[in-house]
N, C-alpha and C positions, 0 to 999 in steps of 0.2 A: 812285754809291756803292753798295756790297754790304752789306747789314747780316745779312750770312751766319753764321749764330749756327756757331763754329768745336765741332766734337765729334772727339774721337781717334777716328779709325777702325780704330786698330790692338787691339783688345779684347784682345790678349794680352801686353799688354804689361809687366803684373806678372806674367807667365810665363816671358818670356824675356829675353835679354840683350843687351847694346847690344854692336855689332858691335866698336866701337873699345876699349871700358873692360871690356868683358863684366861690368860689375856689373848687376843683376837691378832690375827696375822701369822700363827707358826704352828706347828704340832712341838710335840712332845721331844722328837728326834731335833729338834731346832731349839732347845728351849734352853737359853744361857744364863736361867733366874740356877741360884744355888738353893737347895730344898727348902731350909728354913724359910727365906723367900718365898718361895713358892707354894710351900704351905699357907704363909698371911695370906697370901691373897688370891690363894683357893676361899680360904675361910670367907677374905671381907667379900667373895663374889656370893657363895652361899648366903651369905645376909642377904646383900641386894637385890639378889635373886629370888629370895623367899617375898622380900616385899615388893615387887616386881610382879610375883604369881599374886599374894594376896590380893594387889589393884586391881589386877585382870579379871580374879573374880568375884570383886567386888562390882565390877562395871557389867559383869553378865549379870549380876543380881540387882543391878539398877533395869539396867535393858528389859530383862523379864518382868519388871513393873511398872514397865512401861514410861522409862526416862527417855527416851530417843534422842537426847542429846550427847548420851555416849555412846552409841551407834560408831562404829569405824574408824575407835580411840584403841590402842593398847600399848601395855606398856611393857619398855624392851630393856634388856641391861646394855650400858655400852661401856666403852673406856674413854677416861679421857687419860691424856697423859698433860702431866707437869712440866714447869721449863728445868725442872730438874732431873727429870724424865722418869720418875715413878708413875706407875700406873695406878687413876684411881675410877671405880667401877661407881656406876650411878646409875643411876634409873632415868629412862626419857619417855614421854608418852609419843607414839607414831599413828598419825592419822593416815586410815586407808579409806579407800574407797568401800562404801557402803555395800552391801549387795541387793541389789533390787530385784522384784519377784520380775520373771519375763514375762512381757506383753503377750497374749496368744495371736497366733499369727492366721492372719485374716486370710481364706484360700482366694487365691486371682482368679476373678471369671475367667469362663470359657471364650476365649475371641471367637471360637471357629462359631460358638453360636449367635454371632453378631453377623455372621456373613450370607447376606441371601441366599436362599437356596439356588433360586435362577440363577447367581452365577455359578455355583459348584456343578449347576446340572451341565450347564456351557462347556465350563474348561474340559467337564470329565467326555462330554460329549469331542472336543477338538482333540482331546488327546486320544481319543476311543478311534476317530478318523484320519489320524493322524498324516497316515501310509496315503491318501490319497489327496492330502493339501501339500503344495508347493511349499519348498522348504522356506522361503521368505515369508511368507503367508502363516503355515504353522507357528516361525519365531513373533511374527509380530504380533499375532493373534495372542497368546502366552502369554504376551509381555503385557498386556491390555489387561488380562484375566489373573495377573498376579494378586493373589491373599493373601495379603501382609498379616501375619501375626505374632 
């Protein structure tokens, strides 16, 4: 005997829809509608669905004329369920975020050419002498001559 502890490997399964009923939360291997069932409402999704697609592009052919108040509307099928627990498929419109064009991105000066030469000539000079300033002297000299950038 297999004591194979059983895990759904299908992770998306409150994602997508079952092949035969297309209600939302099971696949097709889970799906406890009996055919006839599950025929209706294949079918009533297909309606909803067609009117669903024809909104969407009806709102891109607003957009292209320049409506922009349908800008980042679409419209999605969902389920609701009954307190009797039939499933009934509807249409909802879902507002997303707009996509806006990106700002071009402004290059950051150069710091190093804000930094006087006289002091680059210094440091490069303390550090070019290095070998012959005392090691206290060298650190603190550096420290004086730090170029933040």
């Amino acid at each position: 005997m297999h004591n194979k502890k059983q895990t759904n490997t299908n992770k998306k399964t409150m994602y997508s829809r079952c092949s035969k009923c297309r209600e939302m939360g099971h696949n097709s291997r889970g799906c406890k509608r009996d055919s006839w069932d599950a025929e209706e409402m294949k079918i009533s999704y297909a309606r909803v669905a067609k009117v669903a697609l024809e909104a969407n592009k009806q709102r891109v052919r607003a957009v292209a004329q320049g409506d922009e108040s349908q800008v980042g509307i679409m419209t999605e099928v969902i389920d609701v369920r009954g307190r009797d627990g039939d499933v009934t498929f509807m249409t909802h419109d879902v507002v997303t975020a707009p996509v806006r064009p990106v700002q071009p991105v402004r290059p950051v000066a150069n710091v190093a050419k804000k930094v006087p030469n006289s002091l680059v000539k210094i440091q490069e000079l303390v550090f070019d002498h290095a070998t012959e300033l005392p090691d206290g002297l060298y650190k603190q000299l550096m420290d004086a001559l730090v170029i933040k950038g």
